[in-house]
Every structure is written in structure tokens, then in C-alpha cells.
N, C-alpha and C positions, 0 to 999 in steps of 0.2 A: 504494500500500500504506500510506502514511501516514496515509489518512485514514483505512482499515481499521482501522489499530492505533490512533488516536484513539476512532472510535467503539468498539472494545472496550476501551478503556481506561476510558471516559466510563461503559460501560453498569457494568464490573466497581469502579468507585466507587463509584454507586448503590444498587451491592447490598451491596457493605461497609457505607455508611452506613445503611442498612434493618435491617441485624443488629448492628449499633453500639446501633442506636434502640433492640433489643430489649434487649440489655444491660445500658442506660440504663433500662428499663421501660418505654420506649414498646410500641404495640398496631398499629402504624402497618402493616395487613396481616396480622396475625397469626393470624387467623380465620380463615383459609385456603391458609395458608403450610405448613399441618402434616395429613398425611392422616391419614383417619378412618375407622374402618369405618362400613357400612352404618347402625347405628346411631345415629352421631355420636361415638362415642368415638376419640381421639387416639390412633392406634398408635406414634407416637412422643414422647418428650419429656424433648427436649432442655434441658440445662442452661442459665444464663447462661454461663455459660463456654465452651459448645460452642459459643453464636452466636455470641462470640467470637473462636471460633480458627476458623469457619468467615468471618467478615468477616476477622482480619486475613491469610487464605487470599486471598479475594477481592481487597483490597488489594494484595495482594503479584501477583495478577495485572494489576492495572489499572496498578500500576508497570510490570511489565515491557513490557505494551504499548505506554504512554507510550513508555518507554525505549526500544523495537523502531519506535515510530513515528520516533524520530530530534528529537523535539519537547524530551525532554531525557536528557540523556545519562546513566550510572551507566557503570561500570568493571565489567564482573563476566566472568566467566569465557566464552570462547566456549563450551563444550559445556551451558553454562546458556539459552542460547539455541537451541543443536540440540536439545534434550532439551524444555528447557521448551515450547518454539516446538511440540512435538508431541503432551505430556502434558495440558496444558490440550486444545486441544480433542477428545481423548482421551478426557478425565474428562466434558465436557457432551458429549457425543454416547454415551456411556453413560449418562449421565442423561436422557437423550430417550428411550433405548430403554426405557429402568428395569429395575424388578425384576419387572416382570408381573402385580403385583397389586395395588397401590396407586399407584403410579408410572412415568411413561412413557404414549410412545403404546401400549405394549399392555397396558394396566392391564385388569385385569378388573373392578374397580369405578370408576366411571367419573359415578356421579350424585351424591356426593359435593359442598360444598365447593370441596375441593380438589379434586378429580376434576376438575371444570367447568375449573376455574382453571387446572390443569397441561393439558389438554387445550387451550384456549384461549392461554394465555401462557407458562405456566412452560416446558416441554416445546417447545413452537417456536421460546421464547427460547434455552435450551438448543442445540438443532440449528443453529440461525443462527449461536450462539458456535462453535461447531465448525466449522461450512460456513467463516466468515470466517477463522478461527484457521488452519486450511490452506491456505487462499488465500493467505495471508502467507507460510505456508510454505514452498509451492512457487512463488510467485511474488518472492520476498525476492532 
């Protein structure tokens, strides 16, 4: 299980730093990070500040994983581990499923962008975080 919560600690830093990058003004992605409808227009759009409390989200997960790997230790509350250990992948395996129209494997638009991208990466990285995040769980 250690090396589970390593690798999801590794991937949930990656992605802090990708939304840190947007923060900062980088583009590193961006193009296709945000669904679109048919036309090309952005249906959402997001603050700098939101990328930001969605990285130090992400952050604060890739801590805990660390920390649940055993690789380095924090002090924190047992029920922050039963609770967390189940809300994280929780939240990405509801982000796999999505909302059915832009997002998720049952998106209805789907040739998109982002369509392509969540079908291909985003959305099976998702389910994977999840798939792994349980395995910790009942395997811990």
C-alpha cells in the first residue's frame, strides 16, 4: 500500500503544480483543461483564485497520501484518515462519472477539446485515483 499512496501522492502534486502554473499565468495545458461547447466557447471560467484553492485542494491531498504512505509522518486526527481515506476517492470517481454533458465518461459532447482529453486522460485518471484511493482503504 505504500507504494499506492506514493504514487497518488506523486500524481496529486503534479496537479497542484499544473494549477499553481495557472495562477502564476502559465498556459501549460490550458487549452483543454476547460470544457467547451460545440462551438468552442468555454462553459466555465474559472478565477485565478479558484485554480488556486482547487491546487492547494490537490496539495493537501498528495500530503495526506505521503503521510498515509508512512514515507513521512504528520500528527493529525484519526477520523481525518477514516473520512478522508474515503472522501477523496469519492470526489474522483464522481468526477469520472461527471455531470452528463460536458464531463465524465457519459458526457454527451464528447468531440470537443476537452471532450477528446477527458475521454482519453482526464476521466480514466480520475477513476484510477479512486480505484487506488480504496484499495488503500480496505486494504490499510
Amino acid at each position: 500500500m505504500m507504494v499506492l499512496s506514493l504514487i497518488l501522492s506523486f500524481v496529486f502534486i503534479v496537479l497542484a503544480i499544473i494549477h499553481f502554473n495557472w495562477v502564476l499565468g502559465g498556459n501549460f495545458g490550458l487549452s483543454v483543461a476547460l470544457p467547451t461547447n460545440e462551438q468552442g466557447i468555454r462553459v466555465l471560467h474559472p478565477k485565478k483564485a479558484d485554480s488556486a484553492i482547487v491546487g492547494a485542494g490537490l496539495l493537501t491531498f498528495g500530503l495526506f497520501y505521503l503521510n498515509t504512505s508512512g514515507f513521512v509522518m504528520f500528527r493529525l486526527p484519526e477520523w481525518i484518515y477514516s473520512y478522508g481515506g474515503w472522501i477523496i476517492p469519492a470526489i474522483f470517481f464522481l468526477r469520472a462519472i461527471g455531470e452528463f454533458k460536458y464531463i465524465g465518461f457519459f458526457k454527451k459532447i464528447k468531440h470537443t477539446p476537452f471532450g477528446k482529453m477527458d475521454t482519453k486522460l482526464f476521466s480514466p485518471l480520475c477513476l484510477l485515483i479512486a480505484v487506488i484511493g480504496i484499495l488503500i482503504q480496505l486494504f490499510q
